[in-house]
N, C-alpha and C positions, 0 to 999 in steps of 0.2 A: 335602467337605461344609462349607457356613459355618457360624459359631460356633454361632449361632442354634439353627438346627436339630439342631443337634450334642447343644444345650443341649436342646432340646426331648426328644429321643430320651433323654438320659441320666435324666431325672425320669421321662419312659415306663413306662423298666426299672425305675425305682426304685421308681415307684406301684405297677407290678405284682407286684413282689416284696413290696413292703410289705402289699400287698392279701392277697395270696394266702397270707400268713403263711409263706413259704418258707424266709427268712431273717429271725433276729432283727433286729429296729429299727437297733440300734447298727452291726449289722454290713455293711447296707445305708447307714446313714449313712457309714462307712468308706470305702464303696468308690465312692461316689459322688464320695466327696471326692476319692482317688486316680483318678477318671477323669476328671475337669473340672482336674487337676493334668495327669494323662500325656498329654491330647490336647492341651494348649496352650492350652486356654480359659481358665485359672488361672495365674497365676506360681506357684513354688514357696511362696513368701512367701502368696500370697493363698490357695493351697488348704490351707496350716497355720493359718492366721492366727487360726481357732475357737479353738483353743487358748490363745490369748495373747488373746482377749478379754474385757474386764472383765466378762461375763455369766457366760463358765465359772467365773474366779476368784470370784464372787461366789456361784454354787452351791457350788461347792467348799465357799467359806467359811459358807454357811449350812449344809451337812450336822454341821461341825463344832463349830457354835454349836448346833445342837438337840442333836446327843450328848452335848454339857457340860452343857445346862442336863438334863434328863434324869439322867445321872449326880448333879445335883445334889440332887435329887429332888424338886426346886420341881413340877415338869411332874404329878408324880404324885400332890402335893399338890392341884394348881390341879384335876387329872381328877376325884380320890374325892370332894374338896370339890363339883364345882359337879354331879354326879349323885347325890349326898349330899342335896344344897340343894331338888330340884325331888321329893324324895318316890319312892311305889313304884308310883302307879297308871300305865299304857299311854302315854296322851296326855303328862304328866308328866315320865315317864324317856321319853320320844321326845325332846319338847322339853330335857332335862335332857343326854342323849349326844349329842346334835346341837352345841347350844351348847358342849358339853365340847369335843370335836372340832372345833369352828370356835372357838374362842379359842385351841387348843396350838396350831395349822394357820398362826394367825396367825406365830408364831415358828419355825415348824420345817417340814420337810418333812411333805407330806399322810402319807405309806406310816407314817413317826415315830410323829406324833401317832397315829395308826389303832391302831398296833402297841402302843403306849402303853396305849389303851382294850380293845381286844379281847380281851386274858385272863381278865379280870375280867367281861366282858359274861354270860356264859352262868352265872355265878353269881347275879352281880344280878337274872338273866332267872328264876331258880330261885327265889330267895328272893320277887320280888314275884311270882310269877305270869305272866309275861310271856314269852311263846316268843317265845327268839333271834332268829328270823327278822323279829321283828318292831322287832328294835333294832340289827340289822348293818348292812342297808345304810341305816336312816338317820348307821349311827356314819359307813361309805364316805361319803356323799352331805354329810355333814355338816364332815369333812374339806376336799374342794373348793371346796365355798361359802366354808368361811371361807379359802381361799386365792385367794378373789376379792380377796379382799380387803388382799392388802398385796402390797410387790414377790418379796418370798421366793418366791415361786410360779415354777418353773421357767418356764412360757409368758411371765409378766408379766417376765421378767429377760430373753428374748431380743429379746420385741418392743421394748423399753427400750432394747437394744444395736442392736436393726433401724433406731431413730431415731436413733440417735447415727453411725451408717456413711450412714445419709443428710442428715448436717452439720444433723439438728435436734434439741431438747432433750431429753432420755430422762427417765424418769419418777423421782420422788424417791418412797422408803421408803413416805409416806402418799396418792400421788397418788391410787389405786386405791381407801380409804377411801369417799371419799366415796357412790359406783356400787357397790363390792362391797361394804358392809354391807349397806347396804337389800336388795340382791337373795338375801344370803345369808340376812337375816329374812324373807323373802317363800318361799325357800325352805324352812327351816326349818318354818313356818306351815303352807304348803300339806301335808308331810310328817305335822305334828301332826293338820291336822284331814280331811284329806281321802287323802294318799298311805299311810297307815298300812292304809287301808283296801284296799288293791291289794295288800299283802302275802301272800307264803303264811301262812297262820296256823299253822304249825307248823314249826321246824327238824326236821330229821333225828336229832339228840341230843336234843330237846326233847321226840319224841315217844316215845322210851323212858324218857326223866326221870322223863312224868308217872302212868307205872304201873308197879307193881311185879308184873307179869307179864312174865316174861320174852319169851315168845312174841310179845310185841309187840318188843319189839327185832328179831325175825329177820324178822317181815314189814317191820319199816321197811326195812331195808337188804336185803329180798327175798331173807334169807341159809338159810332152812327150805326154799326148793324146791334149795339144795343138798348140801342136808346127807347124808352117809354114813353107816351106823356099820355098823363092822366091828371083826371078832377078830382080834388079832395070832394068827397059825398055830405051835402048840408047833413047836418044829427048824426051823423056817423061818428066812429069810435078816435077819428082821427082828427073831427072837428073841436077846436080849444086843446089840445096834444099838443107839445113842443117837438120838436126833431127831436130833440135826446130820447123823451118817451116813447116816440112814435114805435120805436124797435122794427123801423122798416128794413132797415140794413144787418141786425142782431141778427132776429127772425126770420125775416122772409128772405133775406138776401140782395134788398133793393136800396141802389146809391142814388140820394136825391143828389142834382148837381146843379139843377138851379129852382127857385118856387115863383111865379109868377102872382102877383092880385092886381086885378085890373090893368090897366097900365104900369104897375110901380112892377119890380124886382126886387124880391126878399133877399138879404144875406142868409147865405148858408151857414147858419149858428147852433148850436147845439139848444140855446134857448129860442131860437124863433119859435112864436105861436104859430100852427097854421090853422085854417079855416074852412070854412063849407067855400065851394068856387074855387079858390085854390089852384091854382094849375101846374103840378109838378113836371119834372121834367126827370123820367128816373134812366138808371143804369144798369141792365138785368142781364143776366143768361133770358137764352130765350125758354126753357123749363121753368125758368123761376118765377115770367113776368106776368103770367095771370094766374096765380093760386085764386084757390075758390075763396078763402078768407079775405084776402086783400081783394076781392070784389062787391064785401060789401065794404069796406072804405075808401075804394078809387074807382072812381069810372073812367075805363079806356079809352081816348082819345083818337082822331088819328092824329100821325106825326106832324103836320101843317110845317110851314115855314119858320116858327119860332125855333128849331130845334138847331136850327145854322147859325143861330148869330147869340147862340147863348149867352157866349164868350164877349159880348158886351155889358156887360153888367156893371152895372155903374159904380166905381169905390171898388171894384173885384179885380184881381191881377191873376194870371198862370204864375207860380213857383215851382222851377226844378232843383231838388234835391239829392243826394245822394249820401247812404249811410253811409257812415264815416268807418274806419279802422279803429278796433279797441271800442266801437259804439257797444252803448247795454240796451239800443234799441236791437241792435242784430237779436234773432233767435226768440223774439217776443212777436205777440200780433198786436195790431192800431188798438182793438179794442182791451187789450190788457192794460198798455202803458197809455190811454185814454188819450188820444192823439187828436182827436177833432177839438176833444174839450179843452187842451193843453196848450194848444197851439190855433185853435180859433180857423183852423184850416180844415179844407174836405181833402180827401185823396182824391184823384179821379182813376189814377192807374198806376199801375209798377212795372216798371221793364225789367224784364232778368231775362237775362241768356238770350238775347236778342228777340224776344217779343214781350208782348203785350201783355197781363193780366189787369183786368179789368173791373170783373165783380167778385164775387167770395171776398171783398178785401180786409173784413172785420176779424177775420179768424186766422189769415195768412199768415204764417211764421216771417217775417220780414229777413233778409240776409247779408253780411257786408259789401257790397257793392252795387246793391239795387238802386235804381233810379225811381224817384217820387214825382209824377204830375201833380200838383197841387194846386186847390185854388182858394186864394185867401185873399186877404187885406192887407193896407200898409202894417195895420198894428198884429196883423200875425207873421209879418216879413221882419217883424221887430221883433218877436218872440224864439222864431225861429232860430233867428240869428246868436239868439244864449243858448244854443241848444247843442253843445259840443258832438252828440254822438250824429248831428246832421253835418254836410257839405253845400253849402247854397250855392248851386252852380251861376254861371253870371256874374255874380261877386266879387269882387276885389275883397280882397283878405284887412282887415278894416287896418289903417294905416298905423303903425307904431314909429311913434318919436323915440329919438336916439339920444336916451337921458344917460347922466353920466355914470349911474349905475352898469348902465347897455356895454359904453366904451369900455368898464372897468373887466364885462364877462370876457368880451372881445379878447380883452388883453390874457386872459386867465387860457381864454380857449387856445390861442395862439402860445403862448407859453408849455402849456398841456402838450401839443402837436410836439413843439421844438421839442422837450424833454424827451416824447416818446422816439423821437425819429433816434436820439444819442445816447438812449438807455433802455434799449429793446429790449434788454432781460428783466429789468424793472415795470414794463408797459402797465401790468394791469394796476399794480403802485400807483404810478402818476398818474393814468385815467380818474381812477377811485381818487385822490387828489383832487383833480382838478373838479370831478362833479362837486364833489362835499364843500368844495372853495366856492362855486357861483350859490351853494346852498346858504354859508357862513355871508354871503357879503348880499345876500335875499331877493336874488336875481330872481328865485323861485323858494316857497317854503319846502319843507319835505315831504310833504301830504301831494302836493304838486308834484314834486321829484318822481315820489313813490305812484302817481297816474301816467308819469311819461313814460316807463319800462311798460314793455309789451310781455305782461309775466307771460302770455300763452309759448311763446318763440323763447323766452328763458325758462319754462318747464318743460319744453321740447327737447331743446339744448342737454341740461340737465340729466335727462329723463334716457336720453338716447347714448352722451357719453360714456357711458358704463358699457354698453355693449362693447366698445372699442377692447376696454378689458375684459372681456369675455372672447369675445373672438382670439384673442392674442393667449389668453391663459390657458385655453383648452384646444389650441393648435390649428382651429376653424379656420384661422388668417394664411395660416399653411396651408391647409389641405386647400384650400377656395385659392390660394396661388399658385401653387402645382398644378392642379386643375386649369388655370388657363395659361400656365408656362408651357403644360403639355400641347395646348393647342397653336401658341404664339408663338413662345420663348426662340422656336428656332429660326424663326425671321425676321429675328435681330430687333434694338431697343427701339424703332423708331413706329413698328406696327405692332408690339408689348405696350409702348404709348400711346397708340391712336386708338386700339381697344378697349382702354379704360378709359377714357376719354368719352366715348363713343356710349361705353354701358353706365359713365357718369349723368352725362345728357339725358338718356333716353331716361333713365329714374326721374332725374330732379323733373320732370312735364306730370309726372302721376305721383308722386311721393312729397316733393319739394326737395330743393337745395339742401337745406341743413339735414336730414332723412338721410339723402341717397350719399353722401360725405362720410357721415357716421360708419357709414357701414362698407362702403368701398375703397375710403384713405387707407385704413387698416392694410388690409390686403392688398391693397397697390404698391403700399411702403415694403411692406413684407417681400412681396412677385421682386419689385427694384433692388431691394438688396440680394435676391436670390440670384440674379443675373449681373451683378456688376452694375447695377443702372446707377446713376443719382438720386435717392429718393427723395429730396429734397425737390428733384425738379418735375418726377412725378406727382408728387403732390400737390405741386404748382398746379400742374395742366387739372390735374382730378379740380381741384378746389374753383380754379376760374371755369371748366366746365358746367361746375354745379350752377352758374350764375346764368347760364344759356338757357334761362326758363321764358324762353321765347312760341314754343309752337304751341302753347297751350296755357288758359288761362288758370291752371290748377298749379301751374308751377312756379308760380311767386302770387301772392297776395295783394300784388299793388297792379299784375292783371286784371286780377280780380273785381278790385276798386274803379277801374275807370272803364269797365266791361257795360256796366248800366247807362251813362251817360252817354258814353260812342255808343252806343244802339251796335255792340260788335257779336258777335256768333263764333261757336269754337272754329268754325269754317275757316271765319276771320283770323284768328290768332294761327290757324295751322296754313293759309294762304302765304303769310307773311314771314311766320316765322319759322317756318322750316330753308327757304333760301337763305335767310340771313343766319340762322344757325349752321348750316354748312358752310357759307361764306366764313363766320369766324372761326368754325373747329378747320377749317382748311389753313385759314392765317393764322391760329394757334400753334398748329405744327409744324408751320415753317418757321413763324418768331421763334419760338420758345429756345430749340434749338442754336440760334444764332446769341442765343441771353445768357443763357444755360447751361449746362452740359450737363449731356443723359447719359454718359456711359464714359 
């Protein structure tokens, strides 16, 4: 089979897998890379070669310039100050976390800056009046836009390395300035006066926040049409059994959530003893909640009035959480990583993808952006709180003092910036630089260093580079330009731009940003210089398009993340952000032009 085709088939497999969400990004990236190596389309040299490209060492070295400065506690400073600055009313703190998240975003990784904001959100959201849902995904959306806006931005770093493998100028630190500000204040705007209003008006924690009826908690998360109560049976199998033993939740599938004796309320602990009398309060499917076994150890109840005010339990508090980005709880279930016994906390429920799961929770694959009901204690609100791969929503991000080590990274970071803006050919030099610098003066160790890089998004990176020389060696980038020159090319540069543009966007919602770049800068660079265009300023448009992963929560990762917490639905992200994506690809092509020139 010639190269070509070869080539063609192997992006095929790739799209379909990538599509189909079968296999992780990265891992798809991988094997992409080792097939256009095994079949001979690639040299050895050229199917490695992502690796040793100044794009990867430059993410690398930006992961570890945002966890210095962060450590430093500048980042957290710059966050409380500017949502501090814009007041408590809706419009206000829209405008106020948006701008927060698009000025850290400028320096640091979008997931960073996000993860930075997010704790604190559903406090602030409490104190002004303001449900969460209606300050998450502008914190997400808010993030992106301002990573239109400078080269840190993983898409704008590969197409940058996409023109330098095709022997023309790659973009310097502030190129991106000029196009991504404006667009990320157009974005910004539209959010304050018009997207705020597409919101769900209510999070999922928000709407048991704003009553002090419990009963409203179990209809948010639909948790009262499960509810059980039953009598532990005197001489029964379950009389003198701790909860950990009991294996009612293992086994049978059933969530105690609270244990009543006599008057008192038992904490839900892994070692509580229970007893004959006993009066649980369980959480089941309804198939699951009278097995014939678990009838000779509970006798069923009816539900009485105890079951609405559970949620009084004395010393016991609700805790929302949310997995964090880079967690190694993602992709495990409670009972592997031993989560009751670990953290001294019950689940009661997980929100993903705008509802509710409630029981099976022992064996659920847990996933990045899921939201945790939790109900614990102060001393497991304290445990928690060490537990990196969580997000404790409500929280403030615990205060960091600004020791003189903090000032000295400050200065390193800022020095790092200046050098890259006046030595653009050098960038990924001084990045690498400057990280190794806040390493050498032990802002952070290197065991540290080396946990703030997101290896999955630098073996993506990596992984997917190579195809760029594939498509280009074996003439793909031609033929797939021709191909839509024959369709465009003769109605002139400005709808030859709006079509790439166009087929940029729609990728990055199902594929992701850095994916749909890899594979469409090539051939965009190639189509522009076939026609006389700029490619330089095609590239442009492709690269900030990739960042328009707005209409769907698949097409940035930091959707993803505050998807559980907003209680949001793809419904949601496709309400919102399909206007405000044609609002900026509309103002994309009319900036760009006035920046630029395409032809």
């Amino acid at each position: 089979m010639p190269q070509i085709e070869l080539t063609f088939l192997f992006l095929s497999i790739a799209a379909l897998l990538l599509f189909s969400n079968i296999l992780r990004a990265d891992i798809v990236a991988l094997m992409l890379m080792l097939a256009l190596g095994l079949s001979g389309i690639l040299t050895p040299q050229e199917a490695f070669s992502g690796f040793s490209r100044s794009a990867v060492i430059i993410m690398l070295s930006a992961f570890i310039l945002a966890e210095g400065l962060h450590r430093s506690g500048m980042t957290e400073r710059m966050g409380s100050f500017i949502i501090k600055l814009f007041g408590k009313g809706e419009r206000r703190l829209i405008f106020g976390v948006m701008t927060a998240s698009a000025v850290l975003s400028l320096f640091m990784n979008n997931i960073a800056a996000a993860s930075l904001l997010f704790p604190a959100l559903s406090g602030v959201a409490r104190r002004s009046k303001v449900s969460p849902s209606k300050l998450l995904m502008p914190l997400a959306f808010g993030t992106i836009l301002g990573g239109m806006a400078t080269l840190l931005t993983t898409t704008n770093i590969i197409v940058s390395g996409l023109l330098r493998d095709a022997k023309l100028t790659g973009f310097a630190l502030t190129d991106f300035a000029p196009i991504g500000l404006p667009l990320a204040l157009v974005g910004i705007l539209f959010m304050v006066f018009w997207g705020r209003k597409l919101l769900p008006d209510q999070s999922p924690a928000q709407r048991h926040e704003d009553s002090d009826e419990s009963s409203d908690l179990l209809n948010t998360y639909q948790l009262a049409e499960r509810l059980v109560r039953a009598e532990v049976r005197k001489g029964g199998s379950l009389d003198g059994a701790t909860l950990e033993k009991s294996n009612l939740r293992e086994k049978y599938h059933l969530n105690v959530i609270a244990i009543q004796r006599g008057r008192s309320t038992l904490p839900i602990e892994a070692g509580t003893v229970l007893k004959g009398k006993d009066i649980l309060l369980i959480m089941a499917r309804p198939e699951d909640s009278l097995p014939g076994l678990v009838m000779e150890m509970l006798s069923i109840l009816p539900s009485g009035e105890w079951q609405q005010d559970y949620l009084s339990i004395p010393n016991m508090k609700l805790i929302e959480a949310a997995i964090a980005p880079r967690s190694h709880i993602a992709g495990q279930t409670l009972q592997e990583i031993r989560f009751e016994q670990k953290f001294n906390a019950n689940v009661l429920a997980v929100w993903r993808h705008g509802r509710s799961i409630r029981t099976r929770l022992a064996d659920l694959k847990l996933e990045f952006g899921d939201g945790l009901l939790l109900q614990g204690t102060e001393k497991s609100l304290s445990l928690l709180r060490t537990e990196p791969g969580l997000i404790l929503l409500a929280e403030s991000a615990p205060s960091t003092r600004m020791t003189l080590r903090g000032w000295f990274t400050v200065l390193i970071m800022a020095a790092t910036l200046i050098l890259a803006v006046f030595f653009p050919n050098n960038i990924a030099e001084i990045l690498l630089s400057g990280a190794l610098s806040m390493v050498l003066i032990r802002t952070m160790s290197m065991d540290q260093a080396y946990r703030a890089i997101d290896w999955r998004s630098l073996f993506l990176v990596a992984g997917m580079l190579p195809v760029g020389v594939a498509l280009n060696k074996t003439g793909a980038s031609s033929l797939f330009a021709n191909a839509i020159l024959s369709y465009l090319g003769g109605a002139g540069h400005l709808v030859l731009l709006t079509g790439f543009v166009l087929l940029t966007v729609v990728l990055t919602q199902v594929i992701n940003g850095p994916t749909a770049v890899t594979v469409v800068a090539p051939i965009a660079i190639v189509a522009a210089q076939s026609v006389g265009m700029e490619p330089r300023s095609m590239a442009m448009a492709v690269a900030l398009a990739s960042s328009m992963a707005f209409m769907s929560p698949l097409g940035h990762s930091v959707n993803v993340m505050v998807m559980g917490a907003g209680g949001y639905t793809f419904r949601n992200y496709a309400r919102v952000g399909i206007p405000l994506t044609i609002l900026l690809v509309i103002f994309l092509l009319v900036i760009l032009p006035l920046i630029m020139p395409i032809g």
